[in-house]
C-alpha positions in Angstrom: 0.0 0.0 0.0 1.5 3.5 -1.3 0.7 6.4 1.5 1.3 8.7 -1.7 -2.1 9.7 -3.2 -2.6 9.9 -6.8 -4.8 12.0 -9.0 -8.1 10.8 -9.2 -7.8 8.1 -5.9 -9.6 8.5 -2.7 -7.9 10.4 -0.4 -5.5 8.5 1.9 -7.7 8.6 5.9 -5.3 8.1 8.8 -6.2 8.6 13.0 -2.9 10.0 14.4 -2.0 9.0 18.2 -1.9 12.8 18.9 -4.3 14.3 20.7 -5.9 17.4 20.6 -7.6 19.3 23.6 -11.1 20.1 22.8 -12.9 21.5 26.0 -11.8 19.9 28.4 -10.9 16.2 26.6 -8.3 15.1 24.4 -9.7 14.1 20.6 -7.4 11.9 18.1 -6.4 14.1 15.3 -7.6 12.8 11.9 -5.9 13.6 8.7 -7.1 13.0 5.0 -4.3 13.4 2.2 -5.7 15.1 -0.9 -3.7 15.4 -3.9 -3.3 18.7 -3.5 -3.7 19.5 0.3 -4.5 17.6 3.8 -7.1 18.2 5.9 -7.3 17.8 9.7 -10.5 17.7 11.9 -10.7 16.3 15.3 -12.3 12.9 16.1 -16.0 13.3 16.2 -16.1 17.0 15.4 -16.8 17.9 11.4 -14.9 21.0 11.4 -11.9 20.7 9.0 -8.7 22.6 8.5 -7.2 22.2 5.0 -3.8 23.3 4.6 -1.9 23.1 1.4 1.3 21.0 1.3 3.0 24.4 -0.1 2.0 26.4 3.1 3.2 22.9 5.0 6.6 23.2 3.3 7.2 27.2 3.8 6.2 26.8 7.4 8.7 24.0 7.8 11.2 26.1 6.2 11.1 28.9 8.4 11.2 27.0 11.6 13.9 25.0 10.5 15.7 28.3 9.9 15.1 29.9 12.9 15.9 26.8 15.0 19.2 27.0 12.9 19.9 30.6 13.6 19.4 29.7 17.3 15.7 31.6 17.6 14.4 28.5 19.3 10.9 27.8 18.4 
């Protein structure tokens, strides 16, 4: 089984062990890949966040080179 999605498949559905506090409770975080972007929701919640693997990238870029110029987090 490939975890890469190609066009035209059904998105790829994984439950992540993290958990995600939601008043009060911790919720599994769900994930969907998409060809072009992921979304994330909460276990039993339908609100979704889609982020695009572009603004996943540039995000990882900057903290990687803040981390590297000794900024911390």
């Amino acid at each position: 089984m490939s975890a890469i999605v190609r066009i035209g498949e059904r998105p790829l559905k994984r439950e992540t062990a993290v958990g995600i506090r939601d008043g009060g409770r911790s919720r599994a975080l769900l994930i969907e890949l998409h060809p072009r972007h992921i979304e994330l929701r909460r276990k039993g919640t339908q609100r979704r966040l889609t982020v695009s693997y572009d603004a996943i990238y540039d995000l990882a870029s900057k903290l990687l080179a803040r981390a590297e110029k000794g900024g911390g987090k």
